[in-house]
C-alpha positions in Angstrom: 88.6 93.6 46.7 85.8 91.6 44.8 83.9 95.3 43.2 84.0 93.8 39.7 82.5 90.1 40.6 80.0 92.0 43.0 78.6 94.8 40.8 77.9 92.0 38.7 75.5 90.8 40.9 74.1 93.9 41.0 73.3 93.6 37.8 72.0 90.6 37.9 74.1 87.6 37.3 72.8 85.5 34.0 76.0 83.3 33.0 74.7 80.3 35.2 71.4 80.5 33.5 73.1 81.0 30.0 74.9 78.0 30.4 71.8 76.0 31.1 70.3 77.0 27.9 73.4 77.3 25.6 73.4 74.2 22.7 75.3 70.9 24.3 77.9 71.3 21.5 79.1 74.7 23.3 79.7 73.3 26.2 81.0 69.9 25.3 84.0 69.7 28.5 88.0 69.2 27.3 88.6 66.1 28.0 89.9 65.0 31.2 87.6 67.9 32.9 85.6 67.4 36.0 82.3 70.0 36.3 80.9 70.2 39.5 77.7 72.7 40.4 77.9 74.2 43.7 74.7 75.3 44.9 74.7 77.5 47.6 73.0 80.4 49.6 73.3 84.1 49.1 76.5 85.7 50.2 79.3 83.1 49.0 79.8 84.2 45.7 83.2 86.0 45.8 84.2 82.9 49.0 83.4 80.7 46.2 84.4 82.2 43.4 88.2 82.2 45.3 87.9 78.7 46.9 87.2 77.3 43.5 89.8 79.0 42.1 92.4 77.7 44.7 90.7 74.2 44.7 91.2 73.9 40.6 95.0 74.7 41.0 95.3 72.1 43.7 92.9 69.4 41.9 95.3 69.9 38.8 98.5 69.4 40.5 97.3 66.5 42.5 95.3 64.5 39.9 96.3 65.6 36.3 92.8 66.5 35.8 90.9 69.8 35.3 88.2 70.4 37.4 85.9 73.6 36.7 83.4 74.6 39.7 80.1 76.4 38.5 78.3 78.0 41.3 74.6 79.4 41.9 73.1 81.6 44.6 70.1 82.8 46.3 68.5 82.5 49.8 69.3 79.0 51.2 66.1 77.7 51.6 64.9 78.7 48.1 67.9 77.1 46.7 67.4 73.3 48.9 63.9 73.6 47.1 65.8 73.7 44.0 67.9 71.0 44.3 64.9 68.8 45.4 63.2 69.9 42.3 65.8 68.4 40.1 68.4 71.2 40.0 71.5 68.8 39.3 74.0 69.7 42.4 77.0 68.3 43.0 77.4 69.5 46.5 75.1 72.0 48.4 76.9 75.1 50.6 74.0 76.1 52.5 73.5 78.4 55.5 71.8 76.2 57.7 71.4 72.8 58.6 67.7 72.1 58.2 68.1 73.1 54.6 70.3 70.1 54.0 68.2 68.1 56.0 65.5 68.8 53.5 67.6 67.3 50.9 68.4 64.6 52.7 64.4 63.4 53.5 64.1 63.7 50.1 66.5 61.0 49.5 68.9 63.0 47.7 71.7 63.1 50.4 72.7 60.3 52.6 71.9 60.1 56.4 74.9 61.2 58.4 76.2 63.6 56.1 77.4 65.7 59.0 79.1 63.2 60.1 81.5 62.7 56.6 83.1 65.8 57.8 84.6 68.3 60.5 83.0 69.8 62.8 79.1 68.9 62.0 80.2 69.5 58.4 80.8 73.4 58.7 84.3 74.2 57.3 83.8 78.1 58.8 81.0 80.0 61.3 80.1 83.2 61.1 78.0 85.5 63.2 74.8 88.0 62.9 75.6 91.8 63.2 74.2 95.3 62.4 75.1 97.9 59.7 74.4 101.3 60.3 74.8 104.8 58.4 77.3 107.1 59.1 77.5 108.6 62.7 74.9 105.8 63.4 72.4 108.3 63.5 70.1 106.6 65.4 72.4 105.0 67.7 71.8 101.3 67.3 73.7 99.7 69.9 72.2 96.3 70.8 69.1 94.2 69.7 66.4 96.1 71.8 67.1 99.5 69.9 65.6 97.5 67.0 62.3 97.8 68.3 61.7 101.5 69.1 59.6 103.4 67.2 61.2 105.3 64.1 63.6 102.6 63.4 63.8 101.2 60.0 65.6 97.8 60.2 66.4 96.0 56.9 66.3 91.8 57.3 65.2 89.2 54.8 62.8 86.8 54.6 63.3 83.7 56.9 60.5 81.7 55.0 63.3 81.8 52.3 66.7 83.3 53.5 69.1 81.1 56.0 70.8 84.3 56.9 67.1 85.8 58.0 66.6 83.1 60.1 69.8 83.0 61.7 68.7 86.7 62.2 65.4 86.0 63.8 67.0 83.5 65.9 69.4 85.7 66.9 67.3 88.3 68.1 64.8 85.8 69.8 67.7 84.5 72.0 68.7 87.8 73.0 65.0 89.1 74.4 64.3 85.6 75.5 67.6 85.7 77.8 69.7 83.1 76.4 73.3 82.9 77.9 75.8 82.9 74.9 79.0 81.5 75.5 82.1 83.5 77.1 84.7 81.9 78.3 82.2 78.9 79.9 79.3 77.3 79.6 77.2 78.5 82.3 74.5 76.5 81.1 73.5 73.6 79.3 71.7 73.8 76.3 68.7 72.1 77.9 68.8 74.5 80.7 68.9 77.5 78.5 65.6 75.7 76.4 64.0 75.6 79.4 64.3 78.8 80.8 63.8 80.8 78.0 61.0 84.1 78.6 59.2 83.2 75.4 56.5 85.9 76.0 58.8 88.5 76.0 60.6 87.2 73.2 57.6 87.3 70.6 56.7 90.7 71.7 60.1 91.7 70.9 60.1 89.8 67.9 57.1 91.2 67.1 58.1 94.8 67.8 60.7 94.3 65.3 59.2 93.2 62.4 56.6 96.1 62.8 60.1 98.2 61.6 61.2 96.3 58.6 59.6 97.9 55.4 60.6 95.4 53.1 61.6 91.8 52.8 64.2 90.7 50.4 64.1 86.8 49.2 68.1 86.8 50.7 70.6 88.3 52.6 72.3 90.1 49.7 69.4 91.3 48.1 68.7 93.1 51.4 72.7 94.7 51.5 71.3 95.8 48.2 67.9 97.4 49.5 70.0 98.8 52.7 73.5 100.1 50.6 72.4 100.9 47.2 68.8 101.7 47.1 69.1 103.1 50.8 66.5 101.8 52.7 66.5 101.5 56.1 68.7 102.7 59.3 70.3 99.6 60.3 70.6 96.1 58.3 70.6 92.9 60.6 73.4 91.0 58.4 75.9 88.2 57.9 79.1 89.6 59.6 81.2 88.9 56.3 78.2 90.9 54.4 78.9 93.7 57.1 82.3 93.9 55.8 81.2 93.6 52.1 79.6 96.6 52.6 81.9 99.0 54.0 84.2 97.8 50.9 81.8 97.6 48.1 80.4 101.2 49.0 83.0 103.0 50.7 81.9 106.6 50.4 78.7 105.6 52.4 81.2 104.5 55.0 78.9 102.3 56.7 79.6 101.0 60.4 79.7 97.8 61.6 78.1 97.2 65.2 78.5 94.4 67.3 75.6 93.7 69.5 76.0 92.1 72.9 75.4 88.7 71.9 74.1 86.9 68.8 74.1 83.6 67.5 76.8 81.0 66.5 76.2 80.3 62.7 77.5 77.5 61.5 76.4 76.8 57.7 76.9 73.1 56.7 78.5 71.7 53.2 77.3 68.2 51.7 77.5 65.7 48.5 74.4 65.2 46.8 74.8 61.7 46.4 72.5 60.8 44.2 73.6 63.3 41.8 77.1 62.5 42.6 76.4 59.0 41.3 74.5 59.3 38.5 77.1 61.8 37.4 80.0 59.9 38.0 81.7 62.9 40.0 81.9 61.5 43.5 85.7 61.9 43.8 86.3 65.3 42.8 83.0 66.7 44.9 84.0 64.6 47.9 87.8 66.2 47.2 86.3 70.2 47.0 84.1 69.5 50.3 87.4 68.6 52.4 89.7 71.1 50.5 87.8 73.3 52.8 89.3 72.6 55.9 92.6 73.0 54.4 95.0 75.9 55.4 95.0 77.6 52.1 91.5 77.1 52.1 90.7 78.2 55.9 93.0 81.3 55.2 90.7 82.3 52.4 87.9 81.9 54.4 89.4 84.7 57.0 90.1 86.5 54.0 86.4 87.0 52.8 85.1 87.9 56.3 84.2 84.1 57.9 85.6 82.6 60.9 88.0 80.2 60.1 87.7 77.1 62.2 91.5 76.0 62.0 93.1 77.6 65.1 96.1 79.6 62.9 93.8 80.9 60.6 91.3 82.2 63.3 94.4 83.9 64.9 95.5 85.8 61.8 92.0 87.1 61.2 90.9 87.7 65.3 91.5 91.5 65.0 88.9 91.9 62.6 86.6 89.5 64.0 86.3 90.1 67.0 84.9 87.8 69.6 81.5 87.6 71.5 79.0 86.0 73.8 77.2 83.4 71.4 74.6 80.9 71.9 73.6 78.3 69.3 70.6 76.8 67.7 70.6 73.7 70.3 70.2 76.6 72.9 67.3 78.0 71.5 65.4 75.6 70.3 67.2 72.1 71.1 68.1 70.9 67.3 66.9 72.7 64.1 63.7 70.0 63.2 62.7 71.8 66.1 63.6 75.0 65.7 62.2 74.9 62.1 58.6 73.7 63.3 58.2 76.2 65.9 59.6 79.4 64.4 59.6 79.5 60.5 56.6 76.5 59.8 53.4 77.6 58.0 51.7 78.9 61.5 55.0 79.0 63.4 56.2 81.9 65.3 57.1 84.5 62.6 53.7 83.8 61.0 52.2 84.8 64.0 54.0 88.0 64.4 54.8 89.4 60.8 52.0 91.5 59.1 53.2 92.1 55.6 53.0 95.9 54.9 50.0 96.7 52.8 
């Protein structure tokens, strides 16, 4: 479905950079065009790339005026650091909510962003799953069969990659013995802080890393080390990358397994308002962030693998994402500040574990 745009990737992707340095009189806009920059983590480029499209049309026929979205990628944390640094975004996509919040204490980004939107300002969730070869020929089944010995597992770096983290977190819930969410809340959030074997879970945590060979800067660049260069028995991946993969590389024919829980992912959208301001493009990003709850939007969303969160478009995609037990950062951890300080900080729980491979 998106072979042409993703094989670019592969490649490596130089247009937004080209842009950059291209002389001003190349670029000059027609007039009544609006550019916004999208900055946003690894995995959205073909979501993006068919949002933007939709969101143009719509912006057109609604406004009179032309609106052209670029976009740039990379692991989510990497990317919030580039946006503090002066990278000129118009709104951030990011894949977790404690990259924003950096933003945000750097006073580029209002307090109570989550608030301008729906749902905590996270038009679609996703999930964390495993790819495997053919036959699953080690027979990954759940998280602990990440940790035996002679298991290669492929998983980014969370000191850079929201999707890694979301990973970690996952996997941390599931030896620590958090409850995900099935048909009831058995427990709150609190409850599930509180009760949490947290020696077990670094030992399992750091079993697991002991298997990963390599780690990528981002969630794609791991599909890449995993499908293309091969890498690896199972990938711990973004459920919509999962699918990527079976279509971007059919004749590996890759499986997708579900574990028996994992973790609700729910990556936030925001204005840069100072940007926004100084730009004078306040309207149209404000416009593109709520396009995304639309149903043309939310049907997209389905479309590339996410989980909708209007009800309809959930429905029309539920076959092919299925659900499961699920339990969220709040049950882990409490809030992300928190979860940021004790897991992924410089001294926090994966330095403690991970020994890079010499």
């Amino acid at each position: 479905m998106h072979r042409r745009r993703f094989l670019a990737v592969v490649a490596g992707i130089a247009s937004f950079a080209a842009a950059a340095a291209a002389p001003q009189a190349a670029r000059v806009a027609p007039a009544q065009e609006v550019k916004l920059l999208n900055v946003s983590y690894d995995p959205t480029r073909e979501l993006y790339e068919d949002l933007n499209e939709a969101f143009a049309e719509q912006y057109k026929s609604q406004t009179g005026k032309s609106v052209s979205i670029e976009q740039t990628h990379g692991g989510s944390s990497k990317q919030a650091r580039a946006v503090i640094d002066g990278l000129k975004a118009d709104v951030v996509t990011l894949a977790l909510g404690w990259d924003v919040m950096a933003i945000e204490k750097a006073g580029l980004i209002q307090g109570g962003w989550e608030k301008e939107l729906p749902d905590n300002a996270s038009p679609y969730t996703s999930t964390i799953v495993f790819i495997v070869r053919k036959g699953n020929p080690k027979g990954i089944k759940d998280w602990g069969d990440l940790a035996k010995p002679g298991v290669l597992v492929i998983t980014p770096n969370p000191k850079t990659s929201g999707g890694a983290r979301w990973n970690f977190l996952a996997a941390w819930g599931y030896a620590a013995g958090v409850q995900g969410l099935s048909g009831g809340e058995a427990q709150t959030a609190a409850a599930k802080v509180a009760t949490q074997d947290e020696a077990k879970a670094k030992a399992f945590i750091a079993a697991l890393y002991r298997n990963v060979p390599v780690l990528d800067t981002g969630a794609r660049g791991a599909l890449l080390t995993f499908a293309q260069k091969k890498v690896g028995d199972v990938s711990i991946q973004w459920e919509n990358e999962a699918y990527l993969a079976q279509e971007e590389f059919p004749s590996e024919q890759f499986e997708i397994v579900y574990p028996s829980v994992s973790v609700l992912a729910e990556p936030p959208v925001a204005v840069v308002d100072k940007n926004v301001d100084e730009k004078g493009t306040r309207a149209a990003a404000e416009a593109y962030l709520k396009f995304l709850y639309t149903p043309p939007a939310q049907d997209i969303i389905g479309a590339n693998h996410y989980r909708p969160r209007s009800a309809e478009a959930a429905k029309k995609y539920a076959e092919q994402l299925p659900p499961l037990p699920l339990f969220t950062v709040a049950d882990i951890a409490g809030d992300w500040a928190t979860a940021q300080q004790k897991f992924f900080a410089d001294g926090g729980v994966f330095d403690q574990v991970y020994a890079p491979k010499k």
